[in-house]
Steps between C-alpha positions, in 0.01 A plus 500: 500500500756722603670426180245542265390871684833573445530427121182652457701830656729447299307554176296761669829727539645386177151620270498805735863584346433393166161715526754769640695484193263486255350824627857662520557390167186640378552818665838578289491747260745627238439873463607635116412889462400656159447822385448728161294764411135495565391838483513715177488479146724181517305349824358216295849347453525480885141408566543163245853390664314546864255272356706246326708488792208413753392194196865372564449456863209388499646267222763389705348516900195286346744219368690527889719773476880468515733261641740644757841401618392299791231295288156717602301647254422906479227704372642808305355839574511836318477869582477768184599814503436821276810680409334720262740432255736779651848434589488663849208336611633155366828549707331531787229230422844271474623616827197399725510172269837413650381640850240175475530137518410496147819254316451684182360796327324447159441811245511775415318605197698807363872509384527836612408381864735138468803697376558718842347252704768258395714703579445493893569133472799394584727486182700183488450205772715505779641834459563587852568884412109501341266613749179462231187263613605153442131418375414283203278639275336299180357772263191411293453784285755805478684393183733756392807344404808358721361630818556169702878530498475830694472256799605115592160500692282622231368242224241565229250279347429748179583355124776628329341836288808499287502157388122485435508820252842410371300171317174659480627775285712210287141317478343794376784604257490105310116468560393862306811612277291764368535687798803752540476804777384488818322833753611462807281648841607496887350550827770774542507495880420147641883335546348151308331634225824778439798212519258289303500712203836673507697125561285264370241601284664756286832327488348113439322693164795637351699135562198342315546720184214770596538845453440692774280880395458627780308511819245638788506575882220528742445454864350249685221729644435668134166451359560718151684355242402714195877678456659090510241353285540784225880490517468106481229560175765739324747220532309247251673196732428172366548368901369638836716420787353698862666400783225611680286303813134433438383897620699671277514241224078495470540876497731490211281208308217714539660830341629295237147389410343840541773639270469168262851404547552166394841327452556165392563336810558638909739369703431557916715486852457167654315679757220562327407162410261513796124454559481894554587545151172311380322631766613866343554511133435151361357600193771760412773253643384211235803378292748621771822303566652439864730262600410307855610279721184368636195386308276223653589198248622276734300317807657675788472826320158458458450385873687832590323721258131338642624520899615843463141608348363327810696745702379824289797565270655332147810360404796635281821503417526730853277337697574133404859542566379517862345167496795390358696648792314341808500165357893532420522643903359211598726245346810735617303477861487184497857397380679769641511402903266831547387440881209702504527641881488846676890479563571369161342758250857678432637086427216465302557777237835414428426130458196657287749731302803207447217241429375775153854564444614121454180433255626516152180436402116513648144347417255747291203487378560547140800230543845533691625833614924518490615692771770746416852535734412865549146444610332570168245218325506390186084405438311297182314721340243559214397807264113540552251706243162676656209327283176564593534651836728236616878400448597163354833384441637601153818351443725302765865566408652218708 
C-alpha cells in the first residue's frame, strides 16, 4: 500500500512538472519589431507589410511556432511602428527598438529613412571602437541600391533593380526592334525613385542600344503634370520610362491621356507594380511594363497573397518580401542556438545576425533567394503587363 501511494506520488509530481513545462513553454515568446511608414501619401506600403507580417505569424504560431535552443517551442510576436517615412523619426523608432527585447527589427519602407538609419548601426562586427546599435535589421522594402553594406547588421530582402532593368531593357530592345528613343520621368525627390532613374533606368537604356531624349521631374506630393507631359509630347519618344511610385505615376498616366500622348510602349519603377496602381489608374496604366519580384504563381505565394487579404492588406514585391523574411527568421531561430530569454535578447541578435550572414542562399516564394556577402539579395523575378485592371506575368526572363 505504502508502495503503490507512493508511485502514485510519484506520477502526481512528475505530470505536475511536465504540466509546469508545458505551460512555460507555451508562455515563450520571440518578440521581432517592424516598422515603415503608415501615415501619408506612401502609408499603404506600410499598412500591407503590417498586414503581411501579422499572416506570417499567424502562419507560423498556428503550425507551433519556433524551435528554441533548449528544445521548447515559441510563439513569435510583433509590434509596428510608424516612422513616417522620415529619417529622424526612423532613428529614433530604431533606438527604442534596441531599448526592447525585440531580437530584430524588420523595415523600413523608404531609402531615404534606411540610409541614415544604417548608419547608427554599428559598422563592421566586432569593432570595439564602434559605439553604433548592434541590432539586426532585415529590410523589406527600401530598395535603393547597395545600402546593406553601410552596416554588417543590416540585410535587405529587395531584388536587385539593376539587374531586372538591365534584361528587361535587352528584352524589349530584341522583342520590338522598331523601337529607338526612350523619355525618361523621375520622382525628383523620393531617394528610390531618384537613384532608380539616374543609375539604373537611364543608364540600363543606353547599354541596351536606346537613345535617351530627354526627361521630366516632379515631386512626390505634385498633383499637376501638364509642363512634364507637354515636354514628354514634344519629344515624339517611341518609349516611356517614369520612375515614378503609383501617386505620381497615375498622375502622369492620366495627363498623358488628357493630352493624348501615346507612345509605343511604358516602362514603370518596380514600385508601382502594386494593387494601388489598379486601384488608381488602371485604365490609363493598361499596356504598362514593370518588372517584379512577387506575383502569386506559385502555392505559397498564393497562400501569402490570400492570408494577407485576411488581415486587410495585399501582397507585392514590398510586402511579400516580408513574408519571406519571418519564415527565413524562423529557420535562422531555430538553427542558430537563439535562447529566447529576458537575459539573452543581446545573444540572440548576434546569433540572429551571424545565422543571415552565413546563408548564401534563402527560401522564397517565387523560388530560392541567394544571399549576397554584403547583405544584399539577389531575388527571381518576372516582368508583369496591367491587362484589364489586373497584372499578369508577361515574360519570365529566368
Amino acid at each position: 500500500m505504502k508502495r503503490t501511494l507512493g508511485l502514485l506520488s510519484a506520477v502526481a509530481v512528475a505530470a505536475m512538472l511536465g504540466l509546469s513545462g508545458a505551460s512555460e513553454a507555451a508562455d515563450k515568446t520571440i518578440k521581432v519589431a517592424g516598422f515603415g511608414v503608415k501615415s501619408g501619401v506612401l502609408r499603404s506600403f506600410g499598412i500591407n507589410t503590417e498586414a503581411v507580417m501579422n499572416a506570417a505569424i499567424e502562419h507560423i504560431n498556428t503550425a507551433g511556432g519556433v524551435k528554441l535552443a533548449d528544445g521548447t517551442m515559441a510563439m513569435m510576436e510583433m509590434t509596428f511602428d510608424d516612422d513616417r517615412c522620415n529619417a529622424e523619426e526612423g532613428i529614433s523608432v530604431i533606438r527604442r527598438i534596441a531599448s526592447s527585447d525585440a531580437v530584430i527589427a524588420v523595415g523600413p519602407t523608404c531609402s531615404n529613412v534606411a540610409e541614415p538609419l544604417f548608419g547608427v548601426l554599428q559598422g563592421k562586427v566586432d569593432d570595439a571602437s564602434d559605439s553604433g546599435l548592434q541590432m539586426p535589421i532585415f529590410t523589406d522594402t527600401a530598395i535603393k541600391g547597395g545600402l546593406a553594406k553601410i552596416s554588417e547588421w543590416a540585410f535587405r530582402n529587395v531584388p536587385n533593380e539593376n539587374e531586372m532593368y538591365r534584361t528587361l531593357y535587352k528584352w524589349v530592345r530584341k522583342e520590338h526592334p522598331e523601337l529607338k528613343t526612350i523619355f525618361g520621368g523621375v520622382e525628383e525627390d523620393f531617394a528610390h525613385s531618384r537613384f532608380t532613374w539616374y543609375k539604373v533606368m537611364d543608364t540600363r537604356a543606353k547599354e541596351a542600344g536606346f537613345e535617351v531624349v530627354g526627361f521630366s521631374k516632379w515631386l512626390l506630393a505634385d498633383t499637376n503634370f501638364t509642363t512634364q507631359v507637354r515636354e514628354m509630347k514634344k519629344a515624339k519618344a517611341d518609349i516611356v520610362s517614369m520612375s515614378s511610385h503609383a501617386f505620381t505615376l497615375c498622375g502622369m498616366l492620366k495627363e498623358m491621356k488628357r493630352q493624348r500622348v501615346k507612345p509605343k510602349l511604358i516602362i514603370g519603377l518596380t514600385s508601382s507594380s502594386t494593387t494601388e496602381t489598379m486601384q488608381g489608374c488602371s485604365a490609363a496604366a493598361e499596356g504598362i511594363i514593370i518588372p517584379t519580384s512577387y506575383a502569386p504563381v506559385t502555392d505559397a505565394a498564393k497562400l501569402a497573397s490570400d492570408m494577407a487579404t485576411k488581415h486587410g492588406g495585399s501582397t507585392d514585391l514590398h510586402s511579400a518580401a516580408a513574408w519571406e523574411i519571418l519564415h527565413i527568421l524562423k529557420d535562422v531561430i531555430e538553427t542558430s542556438g537563439v535562447e529566447g530569454k529576458p537575459d539573452t535578447v543581446q545573444a540572440d541578435r548576434r546569433r540572429i545576425r551571424d545565422g543571415l550572414a552565413s546563408r548564401p542562399t534563402t527560401p522564397g516564394l517565387l523560388g530560392t533567394i541567394k544571399r549576397e556577402a554584403d547583405g544584399e539579395a539577389t531575388k527571381p523575378y518576372l516582368y508583369v503587363t496591367a491587362k484589364d485592371g489586373e497584372w499578369v506575368v508577361l515574360h519570365n526572363p529566368l
